[in-house]
N, C-alpha and C positions, 0 to 999 in steps of 0.2 A: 640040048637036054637041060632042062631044070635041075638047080643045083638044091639038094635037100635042105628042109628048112634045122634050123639050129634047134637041140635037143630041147626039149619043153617049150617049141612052138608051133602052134596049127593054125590053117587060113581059114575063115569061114567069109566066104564072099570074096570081097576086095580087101575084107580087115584081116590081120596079124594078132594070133590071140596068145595070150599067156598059159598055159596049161600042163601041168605037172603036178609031182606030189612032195610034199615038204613033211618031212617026218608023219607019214602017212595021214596027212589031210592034204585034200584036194583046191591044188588053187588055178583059180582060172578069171582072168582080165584080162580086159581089151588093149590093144598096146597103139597099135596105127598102121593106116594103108601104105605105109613105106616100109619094104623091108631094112634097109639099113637103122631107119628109128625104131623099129620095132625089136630088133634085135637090142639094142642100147639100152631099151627101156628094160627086155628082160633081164640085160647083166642085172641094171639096179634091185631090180625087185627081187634077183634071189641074192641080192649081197646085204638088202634091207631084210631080207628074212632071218638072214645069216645075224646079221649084225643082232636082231632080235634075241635072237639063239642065245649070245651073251647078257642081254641086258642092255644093246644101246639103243636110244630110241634118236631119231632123227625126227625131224620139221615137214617132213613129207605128210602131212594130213589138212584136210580141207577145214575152211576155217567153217562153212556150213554146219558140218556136224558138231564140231565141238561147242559152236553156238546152242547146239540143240540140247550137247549133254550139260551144258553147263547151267542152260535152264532150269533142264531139269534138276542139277543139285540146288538150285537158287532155292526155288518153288516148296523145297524142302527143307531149308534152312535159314533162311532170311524172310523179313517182313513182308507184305504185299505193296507195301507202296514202295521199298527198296526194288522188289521185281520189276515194278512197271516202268522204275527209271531207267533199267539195267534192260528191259527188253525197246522200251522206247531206243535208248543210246545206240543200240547195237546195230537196230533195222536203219538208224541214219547211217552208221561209218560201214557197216559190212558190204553194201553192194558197191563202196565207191574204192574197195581194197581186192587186195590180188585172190584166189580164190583159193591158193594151198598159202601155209604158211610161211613155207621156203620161201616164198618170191616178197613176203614182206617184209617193207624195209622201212625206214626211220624217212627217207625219202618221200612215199606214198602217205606218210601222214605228213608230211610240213605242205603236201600239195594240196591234202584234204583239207587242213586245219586254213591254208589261204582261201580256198573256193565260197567255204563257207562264212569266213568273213564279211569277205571282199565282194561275194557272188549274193550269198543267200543274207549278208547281213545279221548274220545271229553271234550273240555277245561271246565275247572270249570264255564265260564261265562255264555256258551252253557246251564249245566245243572242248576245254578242258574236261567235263565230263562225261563227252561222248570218248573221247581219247583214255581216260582211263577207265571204262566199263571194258576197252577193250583189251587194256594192259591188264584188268583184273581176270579176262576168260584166260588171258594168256598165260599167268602169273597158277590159273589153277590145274592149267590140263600138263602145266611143269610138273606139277607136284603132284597128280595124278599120273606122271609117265606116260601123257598121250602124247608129246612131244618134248626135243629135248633141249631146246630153252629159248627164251623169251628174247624177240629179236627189237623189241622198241624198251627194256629193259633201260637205255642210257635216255631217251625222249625226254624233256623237260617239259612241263605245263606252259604254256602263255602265259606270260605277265598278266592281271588283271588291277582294273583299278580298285584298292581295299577301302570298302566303305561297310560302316554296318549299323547295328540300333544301336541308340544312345539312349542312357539312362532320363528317365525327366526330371526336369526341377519342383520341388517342393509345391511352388504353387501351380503346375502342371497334373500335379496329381490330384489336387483340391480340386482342382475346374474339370479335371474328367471325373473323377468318383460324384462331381455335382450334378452336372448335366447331361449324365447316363444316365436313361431308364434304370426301375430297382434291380430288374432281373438282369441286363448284362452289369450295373453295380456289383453285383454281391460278386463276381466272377472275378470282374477288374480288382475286387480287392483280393479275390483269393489269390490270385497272383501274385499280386501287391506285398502278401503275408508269408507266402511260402516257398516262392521262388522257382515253382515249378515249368517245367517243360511245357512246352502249348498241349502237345501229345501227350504228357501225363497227364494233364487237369484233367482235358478232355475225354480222357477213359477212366477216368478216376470213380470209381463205385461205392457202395456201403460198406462193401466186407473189407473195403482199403482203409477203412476208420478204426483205427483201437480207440472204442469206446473208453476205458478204464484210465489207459495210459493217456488220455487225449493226445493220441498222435496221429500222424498220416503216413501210410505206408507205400511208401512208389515200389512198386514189384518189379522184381528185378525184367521179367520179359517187358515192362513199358519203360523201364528207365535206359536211357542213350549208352551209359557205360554198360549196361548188364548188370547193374548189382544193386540191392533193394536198398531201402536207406530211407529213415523215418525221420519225418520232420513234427516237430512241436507245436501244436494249433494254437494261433493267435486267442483270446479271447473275443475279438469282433466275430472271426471266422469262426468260432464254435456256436454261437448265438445262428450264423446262415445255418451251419452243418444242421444243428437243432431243426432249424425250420424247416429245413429240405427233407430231412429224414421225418418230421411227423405228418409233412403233406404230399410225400412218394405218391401214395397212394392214389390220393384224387385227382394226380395227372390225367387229362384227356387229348387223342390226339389234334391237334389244328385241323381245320376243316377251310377248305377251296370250294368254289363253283365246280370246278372240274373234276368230277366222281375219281376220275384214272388218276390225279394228282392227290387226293383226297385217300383213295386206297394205301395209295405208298406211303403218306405219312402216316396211317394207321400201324401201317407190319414197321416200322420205325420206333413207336414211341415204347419206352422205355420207363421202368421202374425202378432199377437196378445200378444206374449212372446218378453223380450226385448234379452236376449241372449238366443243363438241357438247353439245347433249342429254345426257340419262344415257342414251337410248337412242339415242346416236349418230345422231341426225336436226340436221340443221341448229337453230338454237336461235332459238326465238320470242319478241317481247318481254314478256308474259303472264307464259312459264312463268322466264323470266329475274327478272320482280318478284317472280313467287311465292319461287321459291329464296331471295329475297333476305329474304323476309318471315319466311320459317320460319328461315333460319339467324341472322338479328336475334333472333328470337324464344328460338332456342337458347343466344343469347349473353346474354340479357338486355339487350338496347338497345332504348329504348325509340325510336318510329318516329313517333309523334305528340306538338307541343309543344305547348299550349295558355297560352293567358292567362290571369288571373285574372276574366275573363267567360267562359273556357270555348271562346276563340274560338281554332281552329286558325292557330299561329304557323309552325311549320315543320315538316318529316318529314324521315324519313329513305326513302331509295329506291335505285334503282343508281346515281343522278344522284349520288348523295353520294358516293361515291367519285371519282368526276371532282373534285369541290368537294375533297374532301380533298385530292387530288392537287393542285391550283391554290393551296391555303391554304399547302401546304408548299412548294410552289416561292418561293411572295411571304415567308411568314418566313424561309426559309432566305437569301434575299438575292437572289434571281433577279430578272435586269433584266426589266423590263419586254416588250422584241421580244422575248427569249427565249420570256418565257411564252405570247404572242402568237401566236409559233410553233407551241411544243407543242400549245398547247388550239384550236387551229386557227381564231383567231378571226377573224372579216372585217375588223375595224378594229383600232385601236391603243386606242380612244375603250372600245371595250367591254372589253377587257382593263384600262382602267385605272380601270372603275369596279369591278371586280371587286377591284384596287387599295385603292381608298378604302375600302371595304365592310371589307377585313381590318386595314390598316393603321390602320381608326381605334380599334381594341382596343390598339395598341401605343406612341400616342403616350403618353400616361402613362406606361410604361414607358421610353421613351426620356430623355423628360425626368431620371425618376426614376434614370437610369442616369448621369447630370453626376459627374464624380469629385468636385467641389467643391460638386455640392447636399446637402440635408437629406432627399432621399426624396418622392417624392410620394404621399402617401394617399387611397387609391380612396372616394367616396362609398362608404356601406353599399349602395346599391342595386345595383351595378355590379358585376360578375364579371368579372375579371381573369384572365386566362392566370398560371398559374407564372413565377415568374422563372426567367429565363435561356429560357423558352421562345418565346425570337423572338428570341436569340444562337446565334448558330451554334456560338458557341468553346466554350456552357455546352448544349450539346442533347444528352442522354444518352438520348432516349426510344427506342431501338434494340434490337428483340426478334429476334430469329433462331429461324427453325423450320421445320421440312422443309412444301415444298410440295407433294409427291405422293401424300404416306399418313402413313398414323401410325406407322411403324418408316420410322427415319433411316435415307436413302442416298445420303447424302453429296451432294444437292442441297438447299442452305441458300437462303433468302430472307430479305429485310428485309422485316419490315412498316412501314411508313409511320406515322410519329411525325408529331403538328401541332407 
């Protein structure tokens, strides 16, 4: 005779089902065609019920779903280009990870993070940020109570190699503000001027100008910190600002042979953004590097550093002008909160490493500037800035040249000397 099955369990076919009432709601899951698993599995689920009962939540949840709810908070709370990283990163690491949480372990990622090296070839930076888009689901469904804690929590990132933009020299900025076209000129200087994020220019509209005050206002939903912060218009830059806002108007969109390519830059073009496209559409980060690559390339700067093993040291990008911009505030003698201000940084701690980074090219120079020393001489290895070029009183680096076209009218800009 068959022995009865254990209390809130029923057979349907060959499978073992879960079925009973937990504080009068009905629960019912599949457990397995093994009686003795099947029975196991029940203790758990009414000791996980139980356990709920109090408040504790365990790791027993599919990483599937929580991918799904977690989107869905993204989707509502963060940018769209943040989303597509955060959905790109996840569709790489999730299918090559265990499928409940309980089973993941710090293990299945050093396996992941080798394959994809070593197999698929993609850069340490790549896998560092697939690795944390998934310590960040995990990091959220803790603090949400969908599980009860985060088991890659101690994972360290991969070492990567640090390279990044470097500010340009004085007559780097001369030879690109020269041999740029007017319309990505006036751009190149606005950056030049202001210091801004590639992404704030780039969204940067009319109603972000206080007329009165001649300022610029990064609003806090495009500014990287979150918090709004007004920067001081050059006078080169008010003379573009001028111009761009009396000729909004008579923007027309670019026009292609190809009608379907020709429609899209129609529902594109824009009156409301202060820099544009060349075909007057709102301006994308892409075509923003490109410009930036071709008109380096016209000027002759070169945009990759290498070492003497051939290993990339530093480039040049749109980022480099921000970096120029912050190089010459700090030689020029700008306090510290000021620069803080302008480059719109979240702390005081990040601005002043930014600080050390430039200031340590100058202490030699300062020393060597004692009225009563003998001078100090630079190791052969070591490249030195010009003299007087981290004195304000000796800075002659100051070129002037029309920002709108190549025939002067009478709107003059400074380009930006280190």
């Amino acid at each position: 005779m068959q022995s009865p099955l254990p209390d809130g369990m029923a057979k349907r076919g060959k499978t073992y089902w879960a079925d009973f009432r937990h504080h009068g709601r009905r629960i019912r899951k599949s457990l397995s065609r093994n009686l003795k698993t099947a029975t196991t599995l029940l203790t758990e689920l009414r000791a996980r019920l139980e356990r709920g009962d109090y408040g504790i939540v365990d790791n027993d949840c599919r990483l599937d779903l929580l991918e799904q709810q977690f989107l869905q908070h993204c989707r509502q709370t963060i940018k769209p280009g943040s989303l597509r990283k955060y959905t790109r990163s996840l569709a790489n690491i999730l299918p090559a990870m265990p499928q409940r949480v309980r089973h993941l372990t710090t293990a299945a990622v050093m396996s992941y993070r080798d394959k994809r090296i070593h197999v698929d070839q993609v850069k340490a930076n790549s896998v560092n940020q697939e690795v944390d888009t998934l310590g960040r689901l995990l990091r959220w469904a803790v603090d949400q109570r969908l599980i009860g804690c985060n088991p890659l929590d101690k994972i360290k990132p991969l070492p990567v190699e640090e390279f990044g933009s470097r500010a340009l020299e004085p007559n780097e900025v001369e030879d690109l503000l020269a041999f740029s076209p007017p319309h990505w000129r006036d751009i190149w200087y606005a950056y030049l001027v202001t210091g801004m994020r590639n992404q704030e220019l780039a969204t940067l509209t009319f109603d972000d100008i206080d007329w009165e005050a001649r300022e610029i206002i990064v609003r806090a939903g495009h500014a990287k910190s979150g918090r709004e912060r007004r920067i001081p218009i050059d006078d080169g830059l008010w003379e573009i600002l001028r111009h761009q806002e009396a000729t909004r108007h008579e923007r027309r969109a670019g026009t292609n042979a190809n009608p379907k390519y020709s429609a899209q830059v129609a529902a594109k073009l824009t009156h409301d953004h202060v820099f544009v496209s060349t075909a007057n559409t709102w301006m994308r980060m892409n075509c923003i590097h490109a410009a930036m690559m071709r008109c380096c390339g016209k000027a002759g700067i070169e945009t990759k550093t290498f070492d003497a093993a051939g290993n990339l040291v530093t480039r040049v990008d749109v980022h480099s002008l921000r970096k120029t911009f912050a190089t010459e505030l700090i030689e020029s003698g700008a306090d510290p909160k000021s620069v803080q201000e302008l480059l719109g940084h979240q702390t005081l701690e990040i601005t002043m490493r930014l600080y050390a980074k430039v200031r340590r090219g100058t202490k030699r120079q300062a020393v060597g500037r004692l009225s009563y020393g003998r001078g100090v001489q630079a190791p052969a290895h070591l490249i030195e800035f010009p003299s007087g070029a981290n004195d304000p009183t000796t800075h002659t680096g100051v070129h002037k040249m029309s920002t709108t076209g190549s025939e002067p009218d009478g709107r003059q800009a400074q380009a930006v000397a280190e």
